[in-house]
Structures are given as structure tokens and as C-alpha cells.
Phi, psi and omega in degrees: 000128164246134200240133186249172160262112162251114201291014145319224202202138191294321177304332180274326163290330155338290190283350178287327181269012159254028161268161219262130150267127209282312171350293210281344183271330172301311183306325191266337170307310203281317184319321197287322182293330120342254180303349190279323199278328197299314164309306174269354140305312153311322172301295191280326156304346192255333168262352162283017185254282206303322161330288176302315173336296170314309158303314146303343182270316209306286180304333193289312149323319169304267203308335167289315189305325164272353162316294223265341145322296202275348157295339169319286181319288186336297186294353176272329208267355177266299130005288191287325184280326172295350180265324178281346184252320171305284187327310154325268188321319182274313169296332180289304174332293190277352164281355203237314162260028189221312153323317155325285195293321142345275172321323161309295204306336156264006159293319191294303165295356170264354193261130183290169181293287189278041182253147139242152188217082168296010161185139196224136173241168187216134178213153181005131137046019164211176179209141197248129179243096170241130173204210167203161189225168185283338155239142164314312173311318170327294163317324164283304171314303188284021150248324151317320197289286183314348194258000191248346182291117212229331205255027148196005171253132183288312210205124173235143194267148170323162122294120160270129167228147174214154232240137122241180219257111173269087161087229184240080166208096201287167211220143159279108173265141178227165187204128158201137176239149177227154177276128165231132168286175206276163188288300179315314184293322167312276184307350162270270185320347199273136176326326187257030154242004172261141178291144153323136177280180179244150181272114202286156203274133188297165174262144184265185206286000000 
């Protein structure tokens, strides 16, 4: 059995055990530094997590809203295009039928007792007229008659005629065509739409 002693002096044992061992304080300092950085690695991956998170969602609202816009737009740009086509479709009408019908309509009163008229052809800014009449004069007077409507016939063309046999009656077959103006110009000239001036009231004494 060995037994050791130490003959130091108590004041020298003293100071050895209240000395620092720096090792174990360097170890533990790097231990501490260690979990201090590890913990705020953990932190900052968890709010750069919750961050994105956050963001992604964000944008993902962004993109149904403008998703739920541009489905928006579409249906307006659709909307607006079946509307340019009524309109299309109502403008072609009154420039190419409503002159037309302006014309039936004042026709009626340009057609002689013994005139007939089996086929009107009616086209762009014209009108093709085919009958017969019991005389030639007949034919004239009802070209005469259009040529005098000024405020929707431009232009009237000769009657071309050729003479055949109605039953046992001869007859004038006629062809004549006229130029008709456009409906605005037809609704400004036309007679029944202008007022009467007024008549002024006499002066008194």
C-alpha cells in the first residue's frame, strides 16, 4: 500500500485548488456557443418557414383574384363583342333595309291605276323593278312619278319595254331600275318629317 503526502505548505494547497482550469472553461464556453448558435439557426429556419409560408399563400390569393378578373374581362370582352355584332348586324340593316322599306313605302303612291309590279329587286343603294302596264304611257307617268321623289330616289333609269299578249290582250312588260339614297339623308328630306312653319300672327291696330 502507497500512501502519498503532501508536504506542501496549506497556503500553496489552497491556491492550487482555486485555480481555473481554462480547458474545461474554453470547453464549455464553445458547448455554450454551440446551443446558443444552434437555437437561433432553429429560430431563424422557423420564421423564414412561417415567412414564406405566409407569402405563398398570400400570392396564391393574388393569383385566384386576378384569375377571377381576367375571367371577369373575358366575359365583358365577350359581352362587348356579341354587342358589336347586334350593332353590325342593325347598321348593315338600316343602310341596306330601311331605305328599301322608305321606298316601298312611297311607292305606293307613285304606281298608276293600270300598272302592275311583279318583281322588285332591291340592292345596295338600288332598286330593279319588273311588271306591266296596259300602255306604254302608263310606264312613263310611273317613272315620272320616282323621279320626282328626290328625297330618297337619285336616279332613275329609261324603262327598258317589250310588248306581249295578256290572255287576248296586249300588255307593255317594263324593266326599270333606280339609285336610292342612304337612310340619313332619306330622314332629313323626307316631307313628312318637316314641320309646317307657323303662321304669323296678324298685327293689331
Amino acid at each position: 500500500m502507497q500512501v502519498l503526502f503532501d508536504l506542501r505548505p496549506p497556503h500553496l494547497v489552497a491556491l492550487q485548488s482555486q485555480r481555473v482550469d481554462i480547458a474545461r472553461v474554453l470547453s464549455l464556453l464553445l458547448f455554450l456557443l454551440f446551443i446558443i448558435s444552434s437555437i437561433y439557426n432553429i429560430g431563424f429556419t422557423a420564421l423564414n418557414y412561417f415567412r414564406v409560408r405566409t407569402e405563398l399563400t398570400a400570392a396564391t390569393g393574388e393569383q385566384m383574384s386576378v384569375r377571377d378578373q381576367l375571367a371577369g374581362i373575358v366575359a365583358n370582352v365577350k359581352r362587348m363583342q356579341a354587342l358589336k355584332t347586334r350593332v353590325v348586324a342593325y347598321l348593315e340593316f338600316t343602310r341596306e333595309e330601311l331605305p328599301a322599306v322608305e321606298f316601298m313605302r312611297a311607292l305606293e303612291d307613285a304606281v298608276p291605276q293600270g300598272l302592275k309590279i311583279s318583281s322588285l329587286e332591291v340592292r345596295p343603294g338600288s332598286v330593279l323593278m319588273i311588271g306591266s302596264a296596259v300602255t306604254d304611257a302608263e310606264i312613263i307617268s310611273f317613272a315620272a312619278k320616282m323621279d320626282a321623289m328626290k328625297y330618297i330616289v337619285t336616279k332613275v333609269d329609261s324603262p327598258v319595254t317589250t310588248k306581249s299578249v295578256l290572255g287576248s290582250r296586249p300588255v307593255s312588260d317594263f324593266q326599270v331600275s333606280c339609285s336610292i339614297r342612304k337612310m340619313l339623308d332619306i330622314a332629313a328630306d323626307d316631307p313628312s318629317q318637316q314641320t309646317a312653319s307657323p303662321i304669323p300672327a296678324e298685327g293689331g291696330n
